[in-house]
BAMARTI-491289 format. One line per field, with one value per residue: x, y, z of N, C-alpha, C in turn. Coordinates in nm, 3 decimals, always signed. Example, Ala and Ser with C-alpha at 12.3 -4.5 7.8 and 13.67 -1.06 7.14 Angstrom:
// BAMARTI-491289
nX = +1.319	+1.285 .
nY = -0.569	-0.225 .
nZ = +0.780	+0.708 .
caX = +1.230	+1.367 .
caY = -0.450	-0.106 .
caZ = +0.780	+0.714 .
cX = +1.320	+1.290 .
cY = -0.330	+0.003 .
cZ = +0.780	+0.787 .
***
This chain:
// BAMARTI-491289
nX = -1.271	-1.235	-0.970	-1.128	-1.325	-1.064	-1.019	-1.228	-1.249	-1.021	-1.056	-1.275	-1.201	-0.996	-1.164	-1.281	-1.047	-1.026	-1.191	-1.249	-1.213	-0.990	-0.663	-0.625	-0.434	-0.463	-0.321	-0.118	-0.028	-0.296	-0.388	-0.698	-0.997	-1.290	-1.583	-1.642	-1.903	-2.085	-2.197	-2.411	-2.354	-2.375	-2.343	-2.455	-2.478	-2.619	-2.718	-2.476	-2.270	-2.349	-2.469	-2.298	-2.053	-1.784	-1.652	-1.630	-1.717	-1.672	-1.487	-1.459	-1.531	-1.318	-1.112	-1.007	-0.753	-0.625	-0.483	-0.741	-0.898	-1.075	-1.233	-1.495	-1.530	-1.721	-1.744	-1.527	-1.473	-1.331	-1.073	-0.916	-0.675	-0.603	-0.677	-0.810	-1.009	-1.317	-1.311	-1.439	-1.657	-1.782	-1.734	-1.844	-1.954	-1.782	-1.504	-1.217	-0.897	-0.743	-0.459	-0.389	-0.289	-0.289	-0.501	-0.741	-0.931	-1.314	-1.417	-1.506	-1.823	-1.794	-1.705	-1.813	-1.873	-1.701	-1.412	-1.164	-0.967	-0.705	-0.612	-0.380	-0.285	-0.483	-0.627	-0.801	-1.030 .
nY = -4.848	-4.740	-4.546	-4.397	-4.277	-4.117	-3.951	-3.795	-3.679	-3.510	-3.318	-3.204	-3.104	-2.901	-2.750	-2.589	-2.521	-2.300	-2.117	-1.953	-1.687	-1.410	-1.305	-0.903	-0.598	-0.343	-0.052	-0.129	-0.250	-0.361	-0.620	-0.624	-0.749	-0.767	-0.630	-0.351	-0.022	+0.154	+0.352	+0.503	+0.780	+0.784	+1.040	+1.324	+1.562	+1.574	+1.748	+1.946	+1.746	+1.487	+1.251	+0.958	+0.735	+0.518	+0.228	-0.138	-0.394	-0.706	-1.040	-1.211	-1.257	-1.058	-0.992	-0.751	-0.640	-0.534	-0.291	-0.165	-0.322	-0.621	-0.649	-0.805	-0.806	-0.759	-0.504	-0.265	+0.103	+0.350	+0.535	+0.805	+1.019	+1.070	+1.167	+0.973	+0.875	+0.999	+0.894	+0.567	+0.626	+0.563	+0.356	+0.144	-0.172	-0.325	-0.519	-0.545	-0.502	-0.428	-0.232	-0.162	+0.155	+0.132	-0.014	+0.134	+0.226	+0.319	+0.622	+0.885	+1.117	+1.061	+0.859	+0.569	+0.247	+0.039	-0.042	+0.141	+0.150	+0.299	+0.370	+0.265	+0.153	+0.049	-0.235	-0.347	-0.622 .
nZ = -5.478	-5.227	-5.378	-5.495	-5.297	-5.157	-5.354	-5.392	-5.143	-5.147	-5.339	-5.250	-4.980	-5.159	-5.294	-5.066	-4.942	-5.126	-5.140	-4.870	-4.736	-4.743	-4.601	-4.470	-4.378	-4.195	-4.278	-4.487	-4.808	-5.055	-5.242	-5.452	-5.629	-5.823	-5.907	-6.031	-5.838	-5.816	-5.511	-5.279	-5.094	-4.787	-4.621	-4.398	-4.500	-4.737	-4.974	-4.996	-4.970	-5.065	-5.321	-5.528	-5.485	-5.530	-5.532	-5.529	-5.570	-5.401	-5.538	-5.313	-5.009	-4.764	-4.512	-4.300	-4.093	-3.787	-3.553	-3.552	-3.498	-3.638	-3.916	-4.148	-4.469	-4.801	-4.934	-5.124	-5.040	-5.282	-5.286	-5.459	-5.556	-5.862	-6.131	-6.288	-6.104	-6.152	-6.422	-6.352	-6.278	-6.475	-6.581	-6.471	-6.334	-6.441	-6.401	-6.199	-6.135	-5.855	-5.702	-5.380	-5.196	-4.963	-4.709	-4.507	-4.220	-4.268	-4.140	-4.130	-4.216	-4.492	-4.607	-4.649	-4.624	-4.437	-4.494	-4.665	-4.954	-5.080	-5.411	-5.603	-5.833	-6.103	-6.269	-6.595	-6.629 .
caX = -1.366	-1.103	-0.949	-1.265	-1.355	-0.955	-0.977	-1.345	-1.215	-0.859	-1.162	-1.364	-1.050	-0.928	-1.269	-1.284	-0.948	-1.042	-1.366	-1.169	-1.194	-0.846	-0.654	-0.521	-0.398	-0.492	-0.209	-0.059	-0.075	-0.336	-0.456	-0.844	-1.018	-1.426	-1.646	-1.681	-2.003	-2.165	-2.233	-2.457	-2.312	-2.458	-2.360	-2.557	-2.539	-2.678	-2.709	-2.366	-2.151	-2.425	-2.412	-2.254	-1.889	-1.729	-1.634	-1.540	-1.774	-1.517	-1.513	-1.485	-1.484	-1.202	-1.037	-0.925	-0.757	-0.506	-0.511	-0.882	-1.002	-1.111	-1.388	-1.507	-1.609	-1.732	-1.736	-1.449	-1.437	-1.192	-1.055	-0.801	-0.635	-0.569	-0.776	-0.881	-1.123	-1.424	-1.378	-1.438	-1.822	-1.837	-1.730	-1.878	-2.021	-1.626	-1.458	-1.133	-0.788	-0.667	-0.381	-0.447	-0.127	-0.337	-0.647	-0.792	-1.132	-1.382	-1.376	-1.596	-1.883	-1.735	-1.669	-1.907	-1.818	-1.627	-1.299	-1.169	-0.886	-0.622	-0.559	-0.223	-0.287	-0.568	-0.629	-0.923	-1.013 .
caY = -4.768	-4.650	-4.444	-4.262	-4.179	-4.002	-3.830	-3.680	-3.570	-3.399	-3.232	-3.115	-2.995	-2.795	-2.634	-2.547	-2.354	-2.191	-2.039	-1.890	-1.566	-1.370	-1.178	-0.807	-0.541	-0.149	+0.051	-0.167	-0.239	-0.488	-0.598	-0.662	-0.774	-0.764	-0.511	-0.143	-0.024	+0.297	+0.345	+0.616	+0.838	+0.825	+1.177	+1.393	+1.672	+1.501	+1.870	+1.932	+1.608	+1.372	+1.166	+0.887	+0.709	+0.412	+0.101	-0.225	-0.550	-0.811	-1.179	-1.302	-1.186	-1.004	-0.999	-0.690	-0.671	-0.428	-0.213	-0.137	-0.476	-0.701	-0.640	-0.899	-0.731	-0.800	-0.397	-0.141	+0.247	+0.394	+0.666	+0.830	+1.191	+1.041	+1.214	+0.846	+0.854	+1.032	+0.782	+0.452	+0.599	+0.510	+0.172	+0.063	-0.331	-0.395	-0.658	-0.435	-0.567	-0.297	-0.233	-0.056	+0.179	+0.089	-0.013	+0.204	+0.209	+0.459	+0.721	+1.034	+1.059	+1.070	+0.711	+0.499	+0.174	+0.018	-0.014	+0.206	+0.104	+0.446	+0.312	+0.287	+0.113	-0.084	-0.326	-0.390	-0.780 .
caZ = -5.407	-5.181	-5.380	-5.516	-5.178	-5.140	-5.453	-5.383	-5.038	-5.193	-5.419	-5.112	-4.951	-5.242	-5.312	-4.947	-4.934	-5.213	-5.076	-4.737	-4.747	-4.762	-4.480	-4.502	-4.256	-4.250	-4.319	-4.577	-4.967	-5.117	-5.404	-5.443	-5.723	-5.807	-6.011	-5.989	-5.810	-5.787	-5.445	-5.234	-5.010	-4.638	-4.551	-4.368	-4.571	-4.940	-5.091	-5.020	-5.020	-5.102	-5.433	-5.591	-5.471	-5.619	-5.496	-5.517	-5.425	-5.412	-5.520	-5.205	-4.844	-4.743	-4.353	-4.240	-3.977	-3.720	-3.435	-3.562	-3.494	-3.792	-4.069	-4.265	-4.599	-4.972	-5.071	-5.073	-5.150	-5.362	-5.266	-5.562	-5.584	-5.982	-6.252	-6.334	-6.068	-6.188	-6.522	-6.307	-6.238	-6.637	-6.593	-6.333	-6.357	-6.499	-6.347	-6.193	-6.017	-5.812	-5.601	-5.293	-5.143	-4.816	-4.669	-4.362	-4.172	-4.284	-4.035	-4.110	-4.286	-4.669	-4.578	-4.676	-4.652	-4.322	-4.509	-4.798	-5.034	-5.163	-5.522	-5.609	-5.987	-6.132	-6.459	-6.611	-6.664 .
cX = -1.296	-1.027	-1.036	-1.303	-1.229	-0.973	-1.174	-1.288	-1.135	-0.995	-1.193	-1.264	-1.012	-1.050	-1.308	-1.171	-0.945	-1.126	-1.318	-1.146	-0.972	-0.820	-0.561	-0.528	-0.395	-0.349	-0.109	-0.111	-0.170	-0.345	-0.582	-0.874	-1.212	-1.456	-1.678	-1.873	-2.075	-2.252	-2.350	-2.437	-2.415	-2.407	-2.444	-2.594	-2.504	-2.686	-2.566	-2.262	-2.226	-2.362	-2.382	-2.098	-1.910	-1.669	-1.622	-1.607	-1.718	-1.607	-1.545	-1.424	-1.355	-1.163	-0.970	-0.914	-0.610	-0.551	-0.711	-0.950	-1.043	-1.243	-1.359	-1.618	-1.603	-1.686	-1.641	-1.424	-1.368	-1.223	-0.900	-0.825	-0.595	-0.671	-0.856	-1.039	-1.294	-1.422	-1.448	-1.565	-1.854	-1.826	-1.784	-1.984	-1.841	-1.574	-1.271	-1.031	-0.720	-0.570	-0.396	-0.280	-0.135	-0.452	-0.671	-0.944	-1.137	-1.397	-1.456	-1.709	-1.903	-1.734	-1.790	-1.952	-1.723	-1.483	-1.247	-1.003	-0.813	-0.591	-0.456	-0.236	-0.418	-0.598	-0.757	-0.912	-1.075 .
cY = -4.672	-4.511	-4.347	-4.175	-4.109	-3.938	-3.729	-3.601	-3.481	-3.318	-3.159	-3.035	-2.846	-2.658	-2.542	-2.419	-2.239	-2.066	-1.936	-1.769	-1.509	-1.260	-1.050	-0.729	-0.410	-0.121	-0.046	-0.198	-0.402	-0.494	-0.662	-0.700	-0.782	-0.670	-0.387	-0.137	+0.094	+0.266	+0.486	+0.629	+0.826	+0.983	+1.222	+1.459	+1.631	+1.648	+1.891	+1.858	+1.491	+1.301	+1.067	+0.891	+0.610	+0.352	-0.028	-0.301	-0.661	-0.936	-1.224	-1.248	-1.107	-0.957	-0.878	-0.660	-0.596	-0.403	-0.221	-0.173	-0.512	-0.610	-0.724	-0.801	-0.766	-0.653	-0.271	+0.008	+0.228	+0.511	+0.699	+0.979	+1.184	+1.136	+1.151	+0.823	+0.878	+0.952	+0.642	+0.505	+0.533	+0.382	+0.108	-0.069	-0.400	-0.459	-0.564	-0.571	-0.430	-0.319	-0.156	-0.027	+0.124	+0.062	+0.053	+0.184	+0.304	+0.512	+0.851	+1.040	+1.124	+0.910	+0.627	+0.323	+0.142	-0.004	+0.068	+0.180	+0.285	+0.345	+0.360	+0.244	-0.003	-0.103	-0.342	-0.522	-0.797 .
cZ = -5.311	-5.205	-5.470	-5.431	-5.171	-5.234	-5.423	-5.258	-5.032	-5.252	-5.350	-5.031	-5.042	-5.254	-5.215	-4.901	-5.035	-5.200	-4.969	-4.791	-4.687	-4.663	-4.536	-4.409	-4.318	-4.265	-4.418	-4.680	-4.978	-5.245	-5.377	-5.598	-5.747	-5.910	-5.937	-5.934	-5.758	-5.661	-5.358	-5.128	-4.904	-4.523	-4.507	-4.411	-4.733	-5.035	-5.135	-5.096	-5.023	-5.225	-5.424	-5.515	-5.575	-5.543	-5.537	-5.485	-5.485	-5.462	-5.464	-5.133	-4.802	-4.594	-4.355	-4.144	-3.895	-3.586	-3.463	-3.529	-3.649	-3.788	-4.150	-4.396	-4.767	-5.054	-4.991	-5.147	-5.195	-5.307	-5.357	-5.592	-5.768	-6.052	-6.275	-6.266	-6.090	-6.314	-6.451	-6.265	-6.393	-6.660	-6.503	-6.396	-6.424	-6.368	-6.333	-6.080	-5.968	-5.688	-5.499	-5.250	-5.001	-4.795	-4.522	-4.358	-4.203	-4.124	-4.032	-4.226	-4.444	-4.698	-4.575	-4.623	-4.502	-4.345	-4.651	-4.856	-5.078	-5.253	-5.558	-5.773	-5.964	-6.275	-6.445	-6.690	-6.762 .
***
């Protein structure tokens, strides 16, 4: 009986650190992972620079954290000077691993989103 109860609690343990959301720091590289997600711009000016972004709502939680102060967040722009980017509105619901060159806080309003990912490379799962 003994050791039923230790091996359910190693169980409860493991499933527990698994769940813990994950830490990362602005100005350096991550990697994220989640599905693509056609998002809508909160600009002011919607005629202009309204529309459609793309993003990122993660697996699971994600810690960022710097000078900025933390954000706990599930969904991250993309922001990419690549060509690639206007394909990834076509995939969107795909299941994406991407490398970020950095993560920064949104900052003006293009920025959607409280942290935004520069893609450096991403796979599709």
């Amino acid at each position: 009986m003994k050791k039923m109860t230790l091996l359910c609690m190693a169980g409860l343990l493991s499933v527990s650190s698994l769940s813990q959301a994950q830490t990362a720091y602005y100005g350096e590289p991550a990697t994220i992972s989640g599905k693509l997600l056609k998002i809508k711009s909160l600009h002011p000016n919607q005629e202009e620079f309204g529309g459609n972004q793309i993003a990122v709502a993660l697996n699971q939680q994600l810690n960022v954290d710097g000078e900025d102060g933390l954000v706990k967040t599930k969904l991250i722009q993309l922001v990419d000077s690549d060509p690639r980017y206007s394909s990834l509105f076509k995939k969107e619901g795909k299941a994406v691993q991407i490398r970020c060159s950095e993560l920064f806080r949104g900052h003006t309003a293009h920025h959607t989103t409280k942290v935004l990912c520069d893609v450096e490379s991403l796979k599709y799962k």
